[in-house]
C-alpha positions as CSV (number, residue, x, y, z in Angstrom):
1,X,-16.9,-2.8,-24.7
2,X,-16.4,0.9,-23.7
3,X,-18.3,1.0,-20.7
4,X,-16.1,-2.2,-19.5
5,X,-13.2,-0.7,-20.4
6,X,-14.3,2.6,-18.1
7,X,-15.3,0.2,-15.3
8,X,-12.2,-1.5,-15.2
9,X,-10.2,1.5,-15.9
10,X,-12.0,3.5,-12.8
11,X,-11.2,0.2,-10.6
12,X,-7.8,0.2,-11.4
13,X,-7.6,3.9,-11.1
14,X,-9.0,3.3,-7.3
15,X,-6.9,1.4,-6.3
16,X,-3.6,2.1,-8.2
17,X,-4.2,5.9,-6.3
18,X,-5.4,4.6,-2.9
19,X,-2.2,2.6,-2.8
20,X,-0.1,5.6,-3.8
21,X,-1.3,7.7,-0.5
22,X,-1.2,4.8,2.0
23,X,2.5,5.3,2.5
24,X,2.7,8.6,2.9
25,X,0.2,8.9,5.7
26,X,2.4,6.7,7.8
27,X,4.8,9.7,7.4
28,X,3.7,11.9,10.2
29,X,3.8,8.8,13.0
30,X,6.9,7.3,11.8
31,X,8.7,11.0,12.4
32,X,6.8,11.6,15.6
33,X,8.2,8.1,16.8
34,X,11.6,8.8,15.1
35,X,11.2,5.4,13.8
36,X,12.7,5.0,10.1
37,X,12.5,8.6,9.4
38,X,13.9,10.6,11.7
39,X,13.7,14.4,9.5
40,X,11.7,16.0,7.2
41,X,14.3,15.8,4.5
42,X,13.9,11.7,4.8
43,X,10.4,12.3,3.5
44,X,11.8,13.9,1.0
45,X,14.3,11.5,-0.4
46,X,11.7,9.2,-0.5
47,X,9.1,10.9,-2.6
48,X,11.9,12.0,-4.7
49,X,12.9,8.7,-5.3
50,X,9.5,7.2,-5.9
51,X,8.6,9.6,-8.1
52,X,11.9,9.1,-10.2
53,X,11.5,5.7,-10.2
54,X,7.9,6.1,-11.4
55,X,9.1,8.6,-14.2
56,X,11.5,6.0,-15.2
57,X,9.4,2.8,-15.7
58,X,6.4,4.6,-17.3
59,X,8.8,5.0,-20.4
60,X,9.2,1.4,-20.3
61,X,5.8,0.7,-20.0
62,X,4.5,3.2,-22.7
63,X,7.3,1.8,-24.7
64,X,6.2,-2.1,-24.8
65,X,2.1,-0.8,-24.3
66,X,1.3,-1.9,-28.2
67,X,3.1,-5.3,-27.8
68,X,1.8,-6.4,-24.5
69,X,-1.9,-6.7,-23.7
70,X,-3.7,-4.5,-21.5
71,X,-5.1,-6.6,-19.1
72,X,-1.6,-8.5,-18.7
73,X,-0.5,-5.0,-17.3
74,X,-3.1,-5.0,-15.4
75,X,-2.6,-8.2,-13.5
76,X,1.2,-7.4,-12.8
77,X,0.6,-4.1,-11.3
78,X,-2.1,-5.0,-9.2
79,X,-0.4,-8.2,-8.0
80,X,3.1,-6.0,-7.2
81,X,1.0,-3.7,-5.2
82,X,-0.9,-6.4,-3.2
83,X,2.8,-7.6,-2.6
84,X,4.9,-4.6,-2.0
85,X,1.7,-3.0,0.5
86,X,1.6,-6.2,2.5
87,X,5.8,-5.9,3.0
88,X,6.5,-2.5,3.6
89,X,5.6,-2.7,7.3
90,X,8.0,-5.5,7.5
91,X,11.1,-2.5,7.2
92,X,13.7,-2.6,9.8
93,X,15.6,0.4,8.6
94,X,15.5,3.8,6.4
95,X,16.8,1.6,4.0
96,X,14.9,-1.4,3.9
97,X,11.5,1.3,3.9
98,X,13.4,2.8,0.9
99,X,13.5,-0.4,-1.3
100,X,10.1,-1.4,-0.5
101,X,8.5,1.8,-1.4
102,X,10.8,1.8,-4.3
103,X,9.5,-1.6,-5.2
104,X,5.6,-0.1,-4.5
105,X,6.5,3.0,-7.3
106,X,7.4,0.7,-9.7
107,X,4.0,-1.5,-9.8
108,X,2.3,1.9,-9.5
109,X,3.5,3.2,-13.1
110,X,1.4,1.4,-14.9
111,X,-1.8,3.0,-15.0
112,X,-1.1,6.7,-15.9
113,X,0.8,6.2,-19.3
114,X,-1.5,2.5,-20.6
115,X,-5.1,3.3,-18.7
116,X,-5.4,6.5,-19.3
117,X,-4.3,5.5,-23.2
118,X,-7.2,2.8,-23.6
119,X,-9.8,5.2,-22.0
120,X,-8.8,7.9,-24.5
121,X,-8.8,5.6,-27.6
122,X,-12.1,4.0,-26.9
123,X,-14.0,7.5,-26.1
124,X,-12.9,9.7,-28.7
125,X,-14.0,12.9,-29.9
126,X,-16.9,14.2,-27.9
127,X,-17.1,11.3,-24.9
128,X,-13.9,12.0,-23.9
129,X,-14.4,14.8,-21.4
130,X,-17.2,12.7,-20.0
131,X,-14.7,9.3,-19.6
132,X,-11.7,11.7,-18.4
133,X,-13.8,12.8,-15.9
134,X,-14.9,9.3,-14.8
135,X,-11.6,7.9,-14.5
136,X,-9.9,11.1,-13.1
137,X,-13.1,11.0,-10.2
138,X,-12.6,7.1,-9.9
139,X,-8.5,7.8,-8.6
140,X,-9.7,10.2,-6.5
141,X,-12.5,8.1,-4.7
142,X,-10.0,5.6,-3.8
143,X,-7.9,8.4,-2.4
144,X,-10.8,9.3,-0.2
145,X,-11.5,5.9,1.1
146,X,-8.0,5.3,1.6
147,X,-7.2,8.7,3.5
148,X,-10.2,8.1,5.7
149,X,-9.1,4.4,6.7
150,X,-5.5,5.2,7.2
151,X,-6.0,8.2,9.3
152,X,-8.6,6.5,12.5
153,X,-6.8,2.7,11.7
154,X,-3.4,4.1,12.4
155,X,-4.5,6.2,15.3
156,X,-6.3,3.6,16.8
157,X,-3.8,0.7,16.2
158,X,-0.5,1.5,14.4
159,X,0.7,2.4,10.9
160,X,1.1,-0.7,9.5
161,X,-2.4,-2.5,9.7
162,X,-3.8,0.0,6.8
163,X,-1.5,-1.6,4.1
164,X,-2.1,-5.0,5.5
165,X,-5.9,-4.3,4.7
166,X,-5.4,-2.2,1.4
167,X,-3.1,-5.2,0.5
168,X,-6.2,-7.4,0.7
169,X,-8.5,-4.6,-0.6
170,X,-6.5,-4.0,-3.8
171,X,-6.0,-7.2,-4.7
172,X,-10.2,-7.7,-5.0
173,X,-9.9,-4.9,-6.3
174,X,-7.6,-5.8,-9.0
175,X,-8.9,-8.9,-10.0
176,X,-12.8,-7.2,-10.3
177,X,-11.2,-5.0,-12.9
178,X,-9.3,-7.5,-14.5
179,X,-11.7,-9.9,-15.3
180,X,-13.6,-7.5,-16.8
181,X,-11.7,-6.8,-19.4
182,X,-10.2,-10.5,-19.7
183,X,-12.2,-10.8,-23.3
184,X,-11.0,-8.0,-24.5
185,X,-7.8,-7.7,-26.6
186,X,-5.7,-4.0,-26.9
187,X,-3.4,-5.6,-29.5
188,X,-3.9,-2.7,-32.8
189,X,-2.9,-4.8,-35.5
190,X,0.1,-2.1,-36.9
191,X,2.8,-1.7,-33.9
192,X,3.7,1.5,-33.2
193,X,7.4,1.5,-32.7
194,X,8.3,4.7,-30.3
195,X,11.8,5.4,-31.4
196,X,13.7,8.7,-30.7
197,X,11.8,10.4,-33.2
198,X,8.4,9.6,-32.2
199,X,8.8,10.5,-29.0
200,X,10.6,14.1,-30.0
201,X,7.4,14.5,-31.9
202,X,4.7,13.2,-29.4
203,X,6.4,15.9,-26.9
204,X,6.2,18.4,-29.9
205,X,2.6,18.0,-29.8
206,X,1.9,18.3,-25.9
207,X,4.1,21.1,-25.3
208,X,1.8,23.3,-24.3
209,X,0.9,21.5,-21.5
210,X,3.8,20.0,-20.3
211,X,4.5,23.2,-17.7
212,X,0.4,22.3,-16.4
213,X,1.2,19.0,-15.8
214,X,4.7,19.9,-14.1
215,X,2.6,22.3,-11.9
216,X,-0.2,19.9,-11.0
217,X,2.7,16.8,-10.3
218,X,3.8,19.5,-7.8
219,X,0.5,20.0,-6.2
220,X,-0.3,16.7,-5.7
221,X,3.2,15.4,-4.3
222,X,3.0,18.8,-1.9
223,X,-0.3,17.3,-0.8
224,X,0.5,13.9,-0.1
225,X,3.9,14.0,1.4
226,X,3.3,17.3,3.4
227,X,-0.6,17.9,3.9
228,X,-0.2,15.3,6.8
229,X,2.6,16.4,8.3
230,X,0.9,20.2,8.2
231,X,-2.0,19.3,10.1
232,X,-0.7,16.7,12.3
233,X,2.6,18.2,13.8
234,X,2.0,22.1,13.2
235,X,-1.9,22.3,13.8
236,X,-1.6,19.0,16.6
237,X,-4.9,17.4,14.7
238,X,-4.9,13.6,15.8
239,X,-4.0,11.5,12.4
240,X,-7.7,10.2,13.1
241,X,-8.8,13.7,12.1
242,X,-6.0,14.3,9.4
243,X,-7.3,11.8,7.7
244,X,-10.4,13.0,7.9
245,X,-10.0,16.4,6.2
246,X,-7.8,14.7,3.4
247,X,-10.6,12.8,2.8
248,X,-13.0,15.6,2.8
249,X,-10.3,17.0,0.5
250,X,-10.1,14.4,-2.1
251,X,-13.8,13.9,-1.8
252,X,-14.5,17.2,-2.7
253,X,-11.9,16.9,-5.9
254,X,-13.3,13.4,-6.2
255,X,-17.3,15.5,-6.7
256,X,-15.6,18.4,-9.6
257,X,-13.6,15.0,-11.4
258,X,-16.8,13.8,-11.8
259,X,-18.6,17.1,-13.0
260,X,-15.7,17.9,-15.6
261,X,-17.7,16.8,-18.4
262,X,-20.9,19.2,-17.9
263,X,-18.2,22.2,-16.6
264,X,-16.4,22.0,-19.7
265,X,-19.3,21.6,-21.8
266,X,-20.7,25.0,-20.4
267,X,-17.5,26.8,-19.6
268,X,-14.9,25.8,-22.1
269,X,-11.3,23.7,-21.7
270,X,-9.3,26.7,-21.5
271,X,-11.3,29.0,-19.0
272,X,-11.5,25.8,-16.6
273,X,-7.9,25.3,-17.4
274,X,-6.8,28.9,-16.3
275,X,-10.0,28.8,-13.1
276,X,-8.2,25.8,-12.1
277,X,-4.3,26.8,-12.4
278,X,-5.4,30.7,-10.1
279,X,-7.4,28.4,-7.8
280,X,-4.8,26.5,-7.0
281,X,-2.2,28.9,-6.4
282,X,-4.1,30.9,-4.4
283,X,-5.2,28.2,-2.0
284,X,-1.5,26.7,-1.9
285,X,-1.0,30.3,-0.8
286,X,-3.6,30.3,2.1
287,X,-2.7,26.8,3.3
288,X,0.7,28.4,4.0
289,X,0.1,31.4,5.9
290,X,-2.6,29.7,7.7
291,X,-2.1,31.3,11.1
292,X,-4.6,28.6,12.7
293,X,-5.9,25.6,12.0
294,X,-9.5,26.6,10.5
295,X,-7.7,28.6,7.9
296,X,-5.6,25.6,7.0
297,X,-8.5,23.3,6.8
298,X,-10.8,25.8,4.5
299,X,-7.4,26.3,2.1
300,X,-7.3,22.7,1.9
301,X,-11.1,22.7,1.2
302,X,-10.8,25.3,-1.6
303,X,-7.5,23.5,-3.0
304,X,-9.7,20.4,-3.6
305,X,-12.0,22.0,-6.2
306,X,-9.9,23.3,-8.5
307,X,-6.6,21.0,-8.5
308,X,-8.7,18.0,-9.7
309,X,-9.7,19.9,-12.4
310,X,-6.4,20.5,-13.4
311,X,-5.3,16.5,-14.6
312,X,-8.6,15.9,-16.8
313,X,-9.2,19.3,-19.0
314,X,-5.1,18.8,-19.6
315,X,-5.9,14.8,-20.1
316,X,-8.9,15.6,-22.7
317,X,-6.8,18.3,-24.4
318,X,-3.8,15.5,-24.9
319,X,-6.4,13.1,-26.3
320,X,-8.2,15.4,-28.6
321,X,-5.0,16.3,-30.0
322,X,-2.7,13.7,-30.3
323,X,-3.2,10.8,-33.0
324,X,-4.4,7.1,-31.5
325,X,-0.8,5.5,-31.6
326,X,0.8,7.7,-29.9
327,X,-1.6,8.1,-27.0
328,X,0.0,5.8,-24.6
329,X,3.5,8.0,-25.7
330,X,1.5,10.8,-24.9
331,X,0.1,10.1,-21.4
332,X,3.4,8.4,-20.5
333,X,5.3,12.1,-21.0
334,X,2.1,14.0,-19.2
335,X,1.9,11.8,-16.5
336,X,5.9,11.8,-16.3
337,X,6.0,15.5,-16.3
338,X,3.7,15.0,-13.5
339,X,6.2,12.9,-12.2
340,X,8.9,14.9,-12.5
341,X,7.2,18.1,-10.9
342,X,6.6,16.2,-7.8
343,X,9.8,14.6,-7.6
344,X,11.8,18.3,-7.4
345,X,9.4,19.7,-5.3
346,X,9.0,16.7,-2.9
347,X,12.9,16.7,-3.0
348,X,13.3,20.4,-2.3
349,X,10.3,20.2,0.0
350,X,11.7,18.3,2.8
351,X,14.7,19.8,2.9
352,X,13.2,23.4,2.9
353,X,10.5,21.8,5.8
354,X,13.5,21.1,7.5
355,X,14.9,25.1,7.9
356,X,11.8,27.4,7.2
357,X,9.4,25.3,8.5
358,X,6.2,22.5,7.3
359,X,4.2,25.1,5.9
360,X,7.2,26.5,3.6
361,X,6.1,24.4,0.4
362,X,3.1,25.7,-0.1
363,X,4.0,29.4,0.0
364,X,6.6,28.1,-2.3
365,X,4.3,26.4,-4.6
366,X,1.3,29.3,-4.1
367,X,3.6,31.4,-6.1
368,X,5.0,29.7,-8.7
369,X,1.2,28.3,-9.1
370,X,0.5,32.2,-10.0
371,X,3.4,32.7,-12.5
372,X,2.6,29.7,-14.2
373,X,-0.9,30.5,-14.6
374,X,-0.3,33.7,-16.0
375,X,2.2,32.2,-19.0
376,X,-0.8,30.5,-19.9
377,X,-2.9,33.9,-20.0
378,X,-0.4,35.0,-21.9
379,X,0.6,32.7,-23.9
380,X,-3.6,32.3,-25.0
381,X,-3.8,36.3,-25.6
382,X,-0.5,36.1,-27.8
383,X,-2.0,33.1,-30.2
């Protein structure tokens, strides 16, 4: 039952994160065409939005995760993102793109707060670094493949056929992971009812790494929404090639997700915590004052080692710690703090793109990256 549960949590992973990435990477053509987005701030708005809207519904979700099955979830997400893929090249208008990728955000909430939650409850203890890591690598390989499609498909025909083809790619996707799990039932027999109170003391109990997952939210929306845009209009590399060194990105990340159990076993949570937090901030840093493109490309490089080691040591740390029936309560506020971190920086992002140029948001988030991984020095020296 476990290893189903971590096969069709991994595919649902895949394809719930390939799906969240295929958008964005028509960002860079639609601005060069000034077609539906016509400024860096547009870009913006609409990972702002999807990111709120995300925040939103994962609440919902986490709320009715004990009184709806799993694999119920399952179908309905995958099925809205088969949908919403297939009619987002169908906008007209700024408008019309912002509903449909509106409509994409929602279908995508559902795996961080419920998939996450199952994976956690049916490793605990000592597997769960090891099933973290599986699932955290799994997202990230379906970023890869996605990244390296979308870039040479678009270039070579146009930005819509890649969500045409991920619309048919998710959906066997979707259904592979579903009936695997079809026999199995998440029901618990006592309903856990998250009032007020429960959730005031499920965020009680993450606290401590709330401001990580904030940070890490903000990495990940800086990446996807701006990365592109970086390398394509700053540097001139074709989208082709864009894609290409995403994909070498996430692959890279997609490599240390899957090594998190054996570097935590030898290093320790907390030092890999910390390694992970500097790493990042220091290659935000480089990726901004890249005076060429090769400096760019090795930042990016050296941000994809240790910002995917960011989400699972904070992941296994939230599922050591937090009692079985409020795990889906748990991961719903982590992954909504990721949420939230992308969808101020995203936000602030464009419209800071817009006056001090592409490459502003990551000098922005290089240094913030630094103070927050000092607090957690700090904060570790002071206990």
């Amino acid at each position: 039952m476990k290893k189903k549960v971590l096969f069709s949590a991994s595919l649902f992973h895949a394809l719930d994160d390939a799906a969240s990435v295929l958008v964005p990477m028509a960002f860079p053509i639609l601005y060069s065409q000034q077609f539906l987005i016509h400024k860096y701030s547009h870009m913006g708005i609409l990972s702002n939005l999807g990111l709120l809207v995300t925040f939103l519904f994962q609440i919902v979700i986490a709320y009715f995760s004990d009184r709806i099955e799993y694999k119920f979830m399952l179908l309905l997400s995958y099925l809205g993102i088969c949908l919403s893929l297939a009619l987002i090249p169908l906008s007209s208008t700024f408008a019309s793109l912002l509903f449909l990728y509106l409509l994409l955000r929602i279908f995508l909430s559902f795996y961080h707060p419920i998939g996450i939650a199952w994976v956690s409850k049916t490793h605990p203890s000592q597997g769960i670094d090891f099933a973290m890591g599986i699932q955290s690598g799994s997202g990230n390989l379906g970023v890869f493949i996605a990244f390296l499609s979308a870039g040479y498909i678009s270039q070579k025909f146009d930005w819509k056929l890649p969500l045409f083809i991920w619309a048919i790619i998710a959906f066997f996707l979707g259904t592979t992971s579903f009936l695997a799990v079809r026999k199995i039932s998440s029901k618990r027999q006592e309903i856990h009812k998250a009032d007020l109170s429960s959730w005031i003391e499920t965020t009680k109990s993450i606290k401590n790494y709330i401001l990580g997952f904030l940070f890490g939210g903000a990495c990940w929306a800086t990446a996807i929404y701006f990365a592109p845009s970086l390398l394509h209009h700053k540097f001139n590399i074709s989208m082709g090639q864009t894609g290409l060194y995403l994909a070498i990105w996430i692959g890279i990340g997609t490599t240390v997700s899957y090594l998190f159990g054996t570097l935590s076993f030898h290093i320790g949570r907390f030092r890999l915590c910390v390694v992970a937090l500097f790493g990042s901030s220091l290659s935000l840093f480089l990726i901004g004052i890249a005076p060429v493109k090769e400096v760019a490309i090795f930042g990016l490089l050296l941000f994809g080692i240790f910002l995917f080691l960011i989400y699972p040591v904070l992941q296994s740390f939230v599922g050591n710690e937090v009692e079985e029936k409020k795990q889906a309560q748990a991961f719903s506020l982590a992954s909504n703090s990721q949420m939230l971190g992308g969808a101020i920086i995203a936000l602030g992002s464009g419209f800071l793109s817009d006056v001090a140029g592409i490459n502003s948001p990551f000098i922005l988030m290089g240094f913030l990256g630094i103070f927050i991984a000092f607090f957690y020095v700090l904060k570790k020296v002071n206990t």
